[in-house]
Backbone as a chain_set.jsonl record, in Angstrom:
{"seq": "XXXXXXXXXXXXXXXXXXXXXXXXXXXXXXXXXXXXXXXXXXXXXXXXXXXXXXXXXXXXXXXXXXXXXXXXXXXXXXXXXXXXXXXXXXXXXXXXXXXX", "coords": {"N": [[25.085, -11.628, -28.525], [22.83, -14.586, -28.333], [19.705, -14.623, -30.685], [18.118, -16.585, -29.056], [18.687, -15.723, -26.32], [18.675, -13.41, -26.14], [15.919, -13.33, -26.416], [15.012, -14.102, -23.92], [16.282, -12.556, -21.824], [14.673, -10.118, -22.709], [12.139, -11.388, -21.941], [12.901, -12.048, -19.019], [13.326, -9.37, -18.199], [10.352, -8.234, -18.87], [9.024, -9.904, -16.587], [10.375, -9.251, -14.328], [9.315, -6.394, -14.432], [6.435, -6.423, -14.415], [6.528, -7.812, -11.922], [7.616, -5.876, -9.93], [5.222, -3.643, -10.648], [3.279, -5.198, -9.497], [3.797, -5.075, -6.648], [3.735, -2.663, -6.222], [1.591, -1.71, -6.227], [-0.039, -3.679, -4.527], [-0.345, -2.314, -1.568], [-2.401, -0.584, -1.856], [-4.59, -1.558, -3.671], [-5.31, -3.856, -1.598], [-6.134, -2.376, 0.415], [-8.375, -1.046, -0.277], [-10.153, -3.352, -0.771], [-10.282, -4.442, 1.4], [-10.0, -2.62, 3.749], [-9.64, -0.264, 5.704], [-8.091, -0.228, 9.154], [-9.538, 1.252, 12.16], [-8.23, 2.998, 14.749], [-9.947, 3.134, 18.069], [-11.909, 2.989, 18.015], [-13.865, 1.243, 18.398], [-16.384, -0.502, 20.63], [-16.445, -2.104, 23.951], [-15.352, -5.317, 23.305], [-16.334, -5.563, 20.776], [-14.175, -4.813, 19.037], [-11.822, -6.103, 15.841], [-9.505, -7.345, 15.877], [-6.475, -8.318, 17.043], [-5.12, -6.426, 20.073], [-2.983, -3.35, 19.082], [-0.846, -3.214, 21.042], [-0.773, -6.335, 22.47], [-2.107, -6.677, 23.986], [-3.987, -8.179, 23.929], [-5.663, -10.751, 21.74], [-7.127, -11.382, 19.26], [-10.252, -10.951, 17.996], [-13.275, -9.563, 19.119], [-12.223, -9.114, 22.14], [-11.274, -6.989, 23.315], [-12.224, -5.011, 26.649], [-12.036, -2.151, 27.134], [-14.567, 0.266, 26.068], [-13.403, 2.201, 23.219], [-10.808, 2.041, 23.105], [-7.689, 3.171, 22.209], [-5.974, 1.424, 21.092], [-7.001, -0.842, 19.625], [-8.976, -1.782, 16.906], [-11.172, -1.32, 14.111], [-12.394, -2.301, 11.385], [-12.554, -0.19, 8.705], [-13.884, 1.236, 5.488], [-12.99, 3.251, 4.663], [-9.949, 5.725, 5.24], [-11.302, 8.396, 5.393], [-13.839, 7.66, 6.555], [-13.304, 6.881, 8.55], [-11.913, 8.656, 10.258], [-14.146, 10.357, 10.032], [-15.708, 8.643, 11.891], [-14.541, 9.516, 14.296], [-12.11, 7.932, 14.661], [-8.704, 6.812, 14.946], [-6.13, 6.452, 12.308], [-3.553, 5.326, 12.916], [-2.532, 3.694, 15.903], [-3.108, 4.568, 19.629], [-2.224, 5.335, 23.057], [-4.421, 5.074, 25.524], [-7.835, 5.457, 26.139], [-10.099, 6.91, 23.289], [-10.084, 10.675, 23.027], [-12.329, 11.777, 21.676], [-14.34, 9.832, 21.319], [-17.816, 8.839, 21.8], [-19.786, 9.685, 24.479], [-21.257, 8.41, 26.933]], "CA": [[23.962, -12.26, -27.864], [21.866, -14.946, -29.342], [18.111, -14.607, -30.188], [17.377, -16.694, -27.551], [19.529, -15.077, -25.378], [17.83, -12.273, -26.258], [14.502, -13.214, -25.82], [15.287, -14.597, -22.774], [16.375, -10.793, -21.413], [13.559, -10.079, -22.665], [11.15, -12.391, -20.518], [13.189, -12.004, -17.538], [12.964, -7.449, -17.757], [8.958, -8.008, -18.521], [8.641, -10.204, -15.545], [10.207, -7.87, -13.721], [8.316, -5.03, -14.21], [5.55, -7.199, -13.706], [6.349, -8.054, -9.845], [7.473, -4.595, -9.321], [3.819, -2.581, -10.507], [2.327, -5.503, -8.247], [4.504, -4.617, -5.519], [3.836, -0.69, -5.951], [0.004, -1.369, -6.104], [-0.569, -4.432, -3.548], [-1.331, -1.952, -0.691], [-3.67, -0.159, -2.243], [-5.58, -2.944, -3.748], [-5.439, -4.388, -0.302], [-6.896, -1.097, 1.483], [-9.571, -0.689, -1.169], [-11.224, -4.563, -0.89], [-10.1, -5.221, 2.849], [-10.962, -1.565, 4.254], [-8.67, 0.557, 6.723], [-7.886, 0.103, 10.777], [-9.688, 2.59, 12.208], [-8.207, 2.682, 15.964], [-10.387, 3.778, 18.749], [-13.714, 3.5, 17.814], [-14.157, -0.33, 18.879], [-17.046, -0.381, 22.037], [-15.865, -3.274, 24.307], [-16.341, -6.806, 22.691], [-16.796, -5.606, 19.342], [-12.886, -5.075, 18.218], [-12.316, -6.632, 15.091], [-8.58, -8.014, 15.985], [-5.381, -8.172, 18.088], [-4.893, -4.648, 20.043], [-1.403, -2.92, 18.596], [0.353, -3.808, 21.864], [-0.574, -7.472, 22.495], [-2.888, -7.111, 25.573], [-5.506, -9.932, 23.422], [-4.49, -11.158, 20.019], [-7.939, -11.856, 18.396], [-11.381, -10.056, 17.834], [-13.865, -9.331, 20.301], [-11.528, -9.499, 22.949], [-11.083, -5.685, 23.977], [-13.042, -4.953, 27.399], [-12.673, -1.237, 27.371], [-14.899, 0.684, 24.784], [-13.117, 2.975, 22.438], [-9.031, 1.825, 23.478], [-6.873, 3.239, 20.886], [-4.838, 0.431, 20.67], [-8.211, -1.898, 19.272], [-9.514, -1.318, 16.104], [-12.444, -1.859, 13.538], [-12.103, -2.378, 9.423], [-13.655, 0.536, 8.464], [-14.085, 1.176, 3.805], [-11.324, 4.597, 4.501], [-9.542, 7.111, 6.525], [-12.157, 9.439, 5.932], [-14.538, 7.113, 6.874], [-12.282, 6.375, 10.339], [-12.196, 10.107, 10.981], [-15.709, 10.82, 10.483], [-15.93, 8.669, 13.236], [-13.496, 10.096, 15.519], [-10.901, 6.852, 15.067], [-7.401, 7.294, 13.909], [-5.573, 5.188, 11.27], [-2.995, 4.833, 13.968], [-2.807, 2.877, 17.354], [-2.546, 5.51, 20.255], [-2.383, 4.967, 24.342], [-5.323, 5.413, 26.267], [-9.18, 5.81, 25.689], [-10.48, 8.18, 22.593], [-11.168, 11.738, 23.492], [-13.916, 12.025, 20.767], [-15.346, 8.951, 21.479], [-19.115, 9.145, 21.996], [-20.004, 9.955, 26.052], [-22.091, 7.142, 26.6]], "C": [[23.121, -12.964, -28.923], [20.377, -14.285, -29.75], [17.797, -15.524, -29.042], [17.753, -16.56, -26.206], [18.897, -13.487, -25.031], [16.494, -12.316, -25.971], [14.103, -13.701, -24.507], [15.399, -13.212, -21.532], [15.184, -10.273, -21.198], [12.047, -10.009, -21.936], [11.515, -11.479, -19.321], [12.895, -10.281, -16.863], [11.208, -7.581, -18.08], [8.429, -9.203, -16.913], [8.817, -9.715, -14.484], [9.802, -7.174, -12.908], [6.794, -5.672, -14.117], [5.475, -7.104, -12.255], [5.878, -6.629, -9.456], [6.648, -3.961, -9.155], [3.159, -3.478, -9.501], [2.495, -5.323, -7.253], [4.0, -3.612, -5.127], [2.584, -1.031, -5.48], [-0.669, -2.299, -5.153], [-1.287, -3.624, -2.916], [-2.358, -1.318, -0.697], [-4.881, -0.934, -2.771], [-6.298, -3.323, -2.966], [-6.814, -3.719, -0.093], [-8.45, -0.776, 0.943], [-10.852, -2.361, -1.053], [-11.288, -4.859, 0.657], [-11.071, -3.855, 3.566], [-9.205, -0.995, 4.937], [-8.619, 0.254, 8.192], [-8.279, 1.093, 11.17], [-9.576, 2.643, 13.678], [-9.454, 3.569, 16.97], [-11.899, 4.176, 18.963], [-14.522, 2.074, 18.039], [-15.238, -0.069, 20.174], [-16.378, -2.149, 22.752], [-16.59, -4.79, 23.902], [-16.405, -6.415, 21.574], [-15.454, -5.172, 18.201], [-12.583, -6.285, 16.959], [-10.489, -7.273, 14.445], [-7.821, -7.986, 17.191], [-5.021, -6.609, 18.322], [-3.154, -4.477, 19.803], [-0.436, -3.32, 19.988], [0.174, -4.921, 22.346], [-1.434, -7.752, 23.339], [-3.869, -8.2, 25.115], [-5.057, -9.577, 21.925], [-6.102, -11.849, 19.428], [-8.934, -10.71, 18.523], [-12.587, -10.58, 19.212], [-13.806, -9.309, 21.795], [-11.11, -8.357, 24.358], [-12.247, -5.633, 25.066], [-13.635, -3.734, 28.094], [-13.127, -0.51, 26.196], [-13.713, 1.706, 24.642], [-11.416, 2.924, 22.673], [-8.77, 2.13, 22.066], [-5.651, 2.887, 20.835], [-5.778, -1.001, 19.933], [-8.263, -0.896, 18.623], [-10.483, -2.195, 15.369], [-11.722, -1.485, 12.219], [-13.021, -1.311, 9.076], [-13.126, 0.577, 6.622], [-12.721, 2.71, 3.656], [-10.73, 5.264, 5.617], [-10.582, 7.805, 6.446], [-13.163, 8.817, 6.65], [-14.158, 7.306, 8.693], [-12.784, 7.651, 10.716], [-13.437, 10.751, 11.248], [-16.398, 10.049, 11.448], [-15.366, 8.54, 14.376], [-12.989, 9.048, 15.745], [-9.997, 7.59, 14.535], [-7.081, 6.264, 13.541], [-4.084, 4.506, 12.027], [-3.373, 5.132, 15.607], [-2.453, 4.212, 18.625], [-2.839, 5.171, 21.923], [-3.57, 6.115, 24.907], [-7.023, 5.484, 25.659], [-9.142, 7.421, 24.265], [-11.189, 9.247, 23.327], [-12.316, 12.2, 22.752], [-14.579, 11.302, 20.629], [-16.605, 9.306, 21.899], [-19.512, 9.182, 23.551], [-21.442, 8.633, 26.1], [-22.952, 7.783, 28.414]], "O": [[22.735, -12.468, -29.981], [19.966, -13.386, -29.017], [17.173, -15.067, -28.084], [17.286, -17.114, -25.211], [18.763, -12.785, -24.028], [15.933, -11.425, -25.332], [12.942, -13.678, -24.099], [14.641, -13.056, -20.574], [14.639, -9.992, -20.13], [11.254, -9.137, -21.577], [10.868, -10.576, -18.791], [12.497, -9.941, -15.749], [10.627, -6.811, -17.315], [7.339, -9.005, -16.378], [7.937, -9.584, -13.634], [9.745, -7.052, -11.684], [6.025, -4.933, -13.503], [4.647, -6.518, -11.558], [4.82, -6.174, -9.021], [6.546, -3.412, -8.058], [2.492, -2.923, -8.628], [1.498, -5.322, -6.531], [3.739, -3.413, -3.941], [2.337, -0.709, -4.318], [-1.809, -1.976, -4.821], [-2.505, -3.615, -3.097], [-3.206, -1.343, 0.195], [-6.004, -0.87, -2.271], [-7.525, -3.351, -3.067], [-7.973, -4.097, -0.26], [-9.41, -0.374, 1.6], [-12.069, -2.337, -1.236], [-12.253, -5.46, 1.129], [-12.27, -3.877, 3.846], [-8.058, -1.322, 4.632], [-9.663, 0.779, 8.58], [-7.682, 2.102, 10.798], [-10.643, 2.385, 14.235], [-9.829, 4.658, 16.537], [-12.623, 4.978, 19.554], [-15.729, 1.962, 17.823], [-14.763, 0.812, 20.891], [-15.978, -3.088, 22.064], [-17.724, -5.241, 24.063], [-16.695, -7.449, 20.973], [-15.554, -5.167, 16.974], [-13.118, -7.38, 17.133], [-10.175, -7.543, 13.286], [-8.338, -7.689, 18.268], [-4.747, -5.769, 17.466], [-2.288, -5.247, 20.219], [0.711, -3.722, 19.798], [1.151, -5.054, 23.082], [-1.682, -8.93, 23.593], [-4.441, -8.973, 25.883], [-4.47, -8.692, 21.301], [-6.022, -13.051, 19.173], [-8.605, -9.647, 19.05], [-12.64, -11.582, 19.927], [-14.755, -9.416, 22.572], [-10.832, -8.528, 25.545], [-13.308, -6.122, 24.679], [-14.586, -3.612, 28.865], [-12.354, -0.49, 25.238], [-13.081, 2.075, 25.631], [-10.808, 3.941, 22.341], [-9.299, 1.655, 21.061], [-4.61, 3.515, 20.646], [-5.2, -2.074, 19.758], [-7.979, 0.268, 18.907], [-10.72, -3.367, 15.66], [-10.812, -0.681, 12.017], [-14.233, -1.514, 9.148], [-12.067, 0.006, 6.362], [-11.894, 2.962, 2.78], [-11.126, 5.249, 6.783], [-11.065, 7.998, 7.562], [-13.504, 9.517, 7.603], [-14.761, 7.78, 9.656], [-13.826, 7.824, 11.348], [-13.785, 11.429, 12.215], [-17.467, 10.444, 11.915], [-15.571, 7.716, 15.267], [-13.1, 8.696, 16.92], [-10.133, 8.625, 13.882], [-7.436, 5.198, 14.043], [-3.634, 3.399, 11.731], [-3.974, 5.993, 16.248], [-1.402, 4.818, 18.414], [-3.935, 4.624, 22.042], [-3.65, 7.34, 24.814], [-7.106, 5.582, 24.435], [-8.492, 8.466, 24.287], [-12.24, 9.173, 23.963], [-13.165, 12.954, 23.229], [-15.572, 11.53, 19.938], [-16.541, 10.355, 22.54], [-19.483, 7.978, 23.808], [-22.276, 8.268, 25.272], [-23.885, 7.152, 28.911]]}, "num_chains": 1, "name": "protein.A"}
């Protein structure tokens, strides 16, 4: 192998391992600047996208409060849980939603 055959190797195994750690660490990155899905804790009108099975495909769109298939960006899971959402989509109204 030449040297620049070699340094070529080189390059191509640090670019790499480059992609790859950005790969590993994207979703966390993500989750940490964007926030978390926190299903079920949306009041109607104030969803903050498309619900997990398709019934409306944008934000503010949901018409019953607390559907856990609509969600809100909340900063974590614990966050979500401390207010009775889950981090996944689930059929029917929340039972720990707030009694209004």
């Amino acid at each position: 192998m030449t040297r620049r055959e070699s340094r070529q190797a080189r390059l191509a195994a640090a670019v790499s391992a480059a992609v790859a750690i950005a790969l590993a660490t994207a979703p966390v990155a993500e989750s940490q600047i964007r926030g978390v899905k926190c299903y079920g804790i949306a009041k109607a009108g104030q969803n903050d996208c498309a619900h997990a099975r398709g019934y409306h495909l944008c934000a503010a769109e949901t018409l019953v409060d607390y559907d856990g298939g609509d969600w809100k960006l909340v900063k974590s899971a614990a966050e979500c849980e401390a207010q009775g959402g889950s981090t996944k989509p689930f059929d029917g109204a929340n039972p720990k939603a707030p009694k209004s």
